[in-house]
N, C-alpha and C positions, 0 to 999 in steps of 0.2 A: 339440724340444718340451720345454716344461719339466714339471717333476713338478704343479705346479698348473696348466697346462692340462690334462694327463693327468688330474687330478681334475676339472675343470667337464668335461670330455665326458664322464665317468662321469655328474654329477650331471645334465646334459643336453650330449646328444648333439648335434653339429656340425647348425646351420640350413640349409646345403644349401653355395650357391655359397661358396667365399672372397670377401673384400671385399679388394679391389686398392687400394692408398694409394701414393700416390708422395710416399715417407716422406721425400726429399729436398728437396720445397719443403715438406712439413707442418715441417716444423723446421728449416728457413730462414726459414718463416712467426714458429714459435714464438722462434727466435733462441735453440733451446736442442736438444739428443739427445734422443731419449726413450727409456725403457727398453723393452728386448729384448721382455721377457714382455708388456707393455703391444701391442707392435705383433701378434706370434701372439694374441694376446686379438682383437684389432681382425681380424684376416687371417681367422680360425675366427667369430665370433658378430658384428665388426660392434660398432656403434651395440645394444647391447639393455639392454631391463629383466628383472631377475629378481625372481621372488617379488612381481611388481606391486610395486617399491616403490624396490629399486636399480635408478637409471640408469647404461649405464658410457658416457660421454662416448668420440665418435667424432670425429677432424678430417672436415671436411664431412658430418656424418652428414646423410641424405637427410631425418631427423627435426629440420627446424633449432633446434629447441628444445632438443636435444642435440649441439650442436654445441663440440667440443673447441676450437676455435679463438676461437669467441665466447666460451666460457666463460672462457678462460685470460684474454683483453683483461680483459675485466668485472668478473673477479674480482681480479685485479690492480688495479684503479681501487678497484673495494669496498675492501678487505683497508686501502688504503694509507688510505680516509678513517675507515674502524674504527679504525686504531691509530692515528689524533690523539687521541681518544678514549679508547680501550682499550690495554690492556697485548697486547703479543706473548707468544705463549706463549715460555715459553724455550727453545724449541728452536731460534727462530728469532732469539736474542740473539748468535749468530756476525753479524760484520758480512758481508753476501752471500747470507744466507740469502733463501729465497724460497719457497714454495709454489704448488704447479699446481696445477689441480682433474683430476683423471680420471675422477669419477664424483660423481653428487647423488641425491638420494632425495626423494617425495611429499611428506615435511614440511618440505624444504629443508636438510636438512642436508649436509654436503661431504665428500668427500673427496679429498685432497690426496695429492701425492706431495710430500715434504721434501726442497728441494736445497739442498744445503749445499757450499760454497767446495772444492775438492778431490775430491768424490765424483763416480764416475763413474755414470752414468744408473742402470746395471744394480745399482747400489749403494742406490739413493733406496732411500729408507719412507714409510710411509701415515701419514697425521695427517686424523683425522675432526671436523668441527668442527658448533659444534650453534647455528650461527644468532646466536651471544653470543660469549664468552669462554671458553666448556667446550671444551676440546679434549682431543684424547687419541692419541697415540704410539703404534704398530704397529710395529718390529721386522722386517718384513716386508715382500715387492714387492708392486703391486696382483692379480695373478694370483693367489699365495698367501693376503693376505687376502679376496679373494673368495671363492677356495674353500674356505678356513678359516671363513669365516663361515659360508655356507651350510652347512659340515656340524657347524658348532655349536660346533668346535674353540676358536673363538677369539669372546670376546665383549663386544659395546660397550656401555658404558652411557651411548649417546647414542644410536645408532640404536635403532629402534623395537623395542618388546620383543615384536612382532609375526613380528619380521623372524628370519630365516628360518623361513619355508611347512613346516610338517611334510612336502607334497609340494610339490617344489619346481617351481614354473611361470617358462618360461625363452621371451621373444618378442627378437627380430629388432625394431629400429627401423626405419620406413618412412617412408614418406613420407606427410607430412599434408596 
């Protein structure tokens, strides 16, 4: 278990059952690995929102509105008609670069895991994007910037200046 799961079960504690993935066609599906921390994220909480506001993208989550698999197609298709238009940020000026989505939020904003040519899964960083051409580079895996957000450590100026809950409220996605 890594040191930023160990921190969201402090911040909120394990929702009951694990959620079982057969992580070998979810990334067959994706045509890509995913990172370690991201799948114990997915195996302990699941498809959930925290603080009413971050969603964390689930492959098949029961909630299909948060569904990781849909969201990766879609925003792959978005992303590419954005940048006839707009500039990439430069982090994604390596030729190969790409971006996942692992999680979105109430006002639509994203966040992304950064794969770049050579890096291995457990290597990606978070890149938060705000609807436009604002984005912004994390240093860090999605587990760690979760948990680093919520306890304030670490802070966006694109998610909402709401976001994190003084007490932090943590739900399980279901089925709608």
């Amino acid at each position: 278990m890594t040191n930023a799961l160990t921190r969201l079960l402090e911040i909120a504690p394990a929702p009951g059952q694990p959620r079982h993935k057969d992580w070998v066609e979810v990334e067959r599906t994706l045509a890509v690995e995913l990172p370690d921390d991201y799948k114990e994220l997915i195996g302990v909480y699941g498809g959930s929102n925290w603080d009413d506001y971050l969603y964390v993208l689930e492959p098949d989550c029961p909630n299909r509105h948060y569904d990781l698999l849909k969201w990766a197609k879609y925003q792959f298709e978005d992303l590419v008609d954005l940048w006839r238009v707009e500039k990439k940020p430069a982090e994604l000026d390596t030729e190969g670069s790409v971006v996942i989505p692992w999680a979105t939020t109430d006002n639509g904003e994203c966040l992304y895991w950064l794969v770049l040519p050579g890096l291995e899964p457990n290597e990606w960083t978070v890149m938060v994007n705000e609807v436009s051409d604002r984005w912004e580079h994390y240093p860090v895996s999605c587990s760690e910037f979760l948990a680093s957000v919520l306890t304030g450590e670490l802070q966006s100026n694109i998610l909402s200046s709401l976001f994190p809950l003084a007490t932090h409220e943590f739900r399980r996605l279901g089925a709608v």
